[in-house]
C-alpha positions, 0 to 999 in steps of 0.5 A, spaced: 244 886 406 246 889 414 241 886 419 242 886 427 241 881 431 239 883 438 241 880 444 235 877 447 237 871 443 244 870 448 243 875 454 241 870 458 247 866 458 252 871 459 254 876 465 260 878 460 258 883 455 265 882 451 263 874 452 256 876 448 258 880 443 264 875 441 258 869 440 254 873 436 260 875 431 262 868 431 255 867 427 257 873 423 254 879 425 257 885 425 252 890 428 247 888 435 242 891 438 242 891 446 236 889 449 234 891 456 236 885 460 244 887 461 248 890 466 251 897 466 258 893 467 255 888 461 254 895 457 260 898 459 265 893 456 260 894 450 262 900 449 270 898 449 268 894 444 265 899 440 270 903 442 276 898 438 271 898 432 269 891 434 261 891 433 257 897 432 251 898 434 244 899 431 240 900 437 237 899 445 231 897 447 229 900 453 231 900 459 238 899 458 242 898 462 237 895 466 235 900 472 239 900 479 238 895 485 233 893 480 234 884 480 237 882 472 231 876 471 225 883 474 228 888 469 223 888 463 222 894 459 215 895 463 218 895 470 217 902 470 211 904 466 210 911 463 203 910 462 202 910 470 197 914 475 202 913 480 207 919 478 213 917 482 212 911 477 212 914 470 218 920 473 222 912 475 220 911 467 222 917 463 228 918 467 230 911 466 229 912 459 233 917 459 239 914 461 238 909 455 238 915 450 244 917 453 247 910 453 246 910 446 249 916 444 255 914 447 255 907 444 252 911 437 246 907 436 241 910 432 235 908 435 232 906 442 225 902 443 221 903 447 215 900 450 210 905 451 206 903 458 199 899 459 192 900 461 191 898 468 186 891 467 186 885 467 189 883 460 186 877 457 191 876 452 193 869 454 186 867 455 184 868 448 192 865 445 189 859 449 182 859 444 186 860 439 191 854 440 185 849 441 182 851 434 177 855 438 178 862 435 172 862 430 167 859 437 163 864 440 166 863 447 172 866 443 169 872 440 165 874 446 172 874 450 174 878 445 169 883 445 169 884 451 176 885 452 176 891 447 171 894 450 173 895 458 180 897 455 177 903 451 173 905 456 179 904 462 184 907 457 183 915 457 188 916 463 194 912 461 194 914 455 194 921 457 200 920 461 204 916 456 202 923 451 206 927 457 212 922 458 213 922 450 213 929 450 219 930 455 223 924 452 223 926 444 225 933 447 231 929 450 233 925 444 232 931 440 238 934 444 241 928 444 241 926 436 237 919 437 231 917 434 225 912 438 222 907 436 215 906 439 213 897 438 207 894 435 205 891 442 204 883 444 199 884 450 193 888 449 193 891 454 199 895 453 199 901 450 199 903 444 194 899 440 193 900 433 189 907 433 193 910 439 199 909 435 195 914 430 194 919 435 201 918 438 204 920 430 199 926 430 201 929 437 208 927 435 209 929 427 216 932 425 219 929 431 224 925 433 219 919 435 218 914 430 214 907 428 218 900 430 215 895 427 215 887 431 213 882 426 211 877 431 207 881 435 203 884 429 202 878 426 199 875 434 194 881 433 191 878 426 192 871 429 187 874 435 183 878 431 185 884 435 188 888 428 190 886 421 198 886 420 199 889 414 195 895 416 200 897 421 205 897 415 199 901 410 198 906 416 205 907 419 209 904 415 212 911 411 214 913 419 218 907 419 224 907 424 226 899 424 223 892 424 224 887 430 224 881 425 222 874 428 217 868 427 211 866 430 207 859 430 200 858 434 201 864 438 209 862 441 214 868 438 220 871 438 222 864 433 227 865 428 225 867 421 222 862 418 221 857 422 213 860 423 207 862 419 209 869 416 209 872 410 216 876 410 214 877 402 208 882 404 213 885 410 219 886 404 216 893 400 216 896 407 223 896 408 226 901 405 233 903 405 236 907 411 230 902 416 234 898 421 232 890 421 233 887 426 233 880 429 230 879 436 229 871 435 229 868 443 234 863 446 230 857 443 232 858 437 239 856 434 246 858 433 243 855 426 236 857 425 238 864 426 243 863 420 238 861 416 233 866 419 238 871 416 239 867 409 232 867 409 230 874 410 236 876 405 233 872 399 226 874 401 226 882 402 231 882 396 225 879 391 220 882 394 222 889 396 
C-alpha cells in the first residue's frame, strides 16, 4: 500500500530541498506531498529530483511555494485568506493559489489542498481544548462557551463564505484547465471555513467539478473531541467525493502525532479509502524517524484488515 509522507514533518530543518527529499526516502518513501513552508528554490531542486525520477509527488498543500517577500516562519496557508472582505486580500489568495496549481502540474502531482478561508471573529477553539484537557468538557462552563461560539459564527459567517464560493469558482476553472484536482481540508479552528455543513453547500455549488473532499484525521477527530462535529459523519457525508486523507494522530487535543501513537480509530476510517485515494502522512516534527515507520506499518495492517 503507497502512502505519502508530507514535508511537514522535516521541512523546518531544511533550506535544501534535495537534502529533504533524501531524509525522507532514507525512511523508505518514495512519494511526498509538498507542504506550504517551502521556498521557491526548495521547490525548484524538487522538481529536478522528479524530473531524474528520484521521488514523485502526490500533492502540495497551499501555498506552495510559499508567497514572494512573504518570511518562511509567516508563510502559513491562511496567510492570505480567500474568504476576506478585503478584496485586495482574497485577489492575493487566489493568485497564490493559483501558482501552487501551476507548480503541481509541473511537478505532476495530483492534487492541491487548500484552506479555504475564515470567519473573521474571535476563535474560542483553544478555550474549549483548554476544558477539554482539564476534563472539563462535560461541565456547563464548557457547554455554554461552546454554544456560544456556534452561534456568533453562524451569525457572522454569510459574507466569508460568500466570498470563499466566489474564490472556488475561479480557482476549479484554473485547475480544470491545468488537470489537477483540489482538495478542500476538514478544518482545525472553527472559525475557519468550512465547517460541517458548509462543506455541503461548497460540493453542491461545485458537483462535477474538479474540487474534491480531502479528509484530516486529526483535525475530524478535534471536532468530535470538542462536540463541534462527529468524525465518522464527515466520512458517511463526503466520503463518496473523496480526493485524499491527511493521516495523523491526535491525543487531548495535541495533533499532527504519528499514527497510532493517539487515540483514533483508523479501523473505522479504513472502509472509506477506497483504491485511487491519496494517503498521506502529515505527522509534524515531534514525531520520530521511527514513530513515522510504525505509523506507516500500522496504517498498512489496519486498512488492509478493515478496508
Amino acid at each position: 500500500m503507497r502512502f505519502s509522507l508530507s514535508t511537514s514533518w522535516n521541512a523546518v530543518r531544511y533550506t535544501s530541498g534535495r537534502d529533504l527529499i533524501f531524509e525522507i526516502k532514507e525512511l523508505g518513501f518514495d512519494e511526498v506531498e509538498l507542504s506550504f513552508n517551502l521556498t521557491a528554490s526548495m521547490v525548484s531542486q524538487i522538481e529536478e529530483l522528479v524530473k531524474d525520477g528520484s521521488i514523485k509527488i502526490s500533492s502540495l498543500h497551499n501555498f506552495c511555494p510559499i508567497p514572494e517577500n512573504v518570511k518562511r516562519e509567516l508563510a502559513l496557508p491562511d496567510f492570505y485568506s480567500m474568504s476576506s472582505t478585503n478584496e485586495e486580500e482574497r485577489n492575493k489568495s487566489v493568485e497564490q493559489t493559483k501558482n501552487t496549481i501551476y507548480s503541481a502540474a509541473r511537478l505532476k502531482a495530483q492534487a492541491v489542498v487548500l484552506h479555504t478561508g475564515r470567519v473573521e471573529m474571535e476563535d474560542d477553539t483553544r478555550k474549549l481544548m483548554e476544558l477539554f484537557r482539564s476534563g472539563l468538557a462535560e461541565k456547563e462552563e464548557f457547554k455554554r462557551l461552546r454554544q456560544a461560539f456556534i452561534e456568533s459564527r453562524r451569525k457572522q459567517a454569510a459574507p466569508f463564505l460568500e466570498n470563499t464560493l466566489r474564490s472556488l469558482e475561479e480557482l476549479n476553472s484554473f485547475a480544470v484547465k491545468e488537470n489537477i484536482k483540489l482538495g478542500v481540508e476538514t478544518r482545525f479552528y472553527f472559525r475557519e471555513i468550512p465547517v460541517f455543513e458548509e462543506l455541503g453547500i461548497i460540493f453542491e455549488k461545485f458537483k462535477g467539478s474538479n474540487i474534491f473532499y480531502w479528509h484530516d484525521t486529526g483535525h475530524a477527530q478535534l471536532m468530535e473531541d470538542l462536540g463541534l462535529a462527529r468524525h465518522k459523519d464527515f466520512l458517511d457525508a463526503y466520503g463518496g467525493l473523496l480526493l485524499g486523507v491527511h493521516l495523523h494522530d491526535i491525543l487531548n487535543c495535541q495533533d499532527h502525532l504519528a499514527p497510532s501513537c493517539g487515540e483514533i480509530d483508523f479501523g473505522m476510517i479504513a472502509p472509506y479509502i477506497k483504491e485511487g485515494v491519496l494517503k498521506v502522512i502529515e505527522a509534524h516534527s515531534r514525531s520520530s524517524a521511527n514513530e513515522i515507520k510504525k505509523g506507516a506499518e500500522f496504517l498498512e495492517k489496519t486498512f488492509v484488515k478493515n478496508g
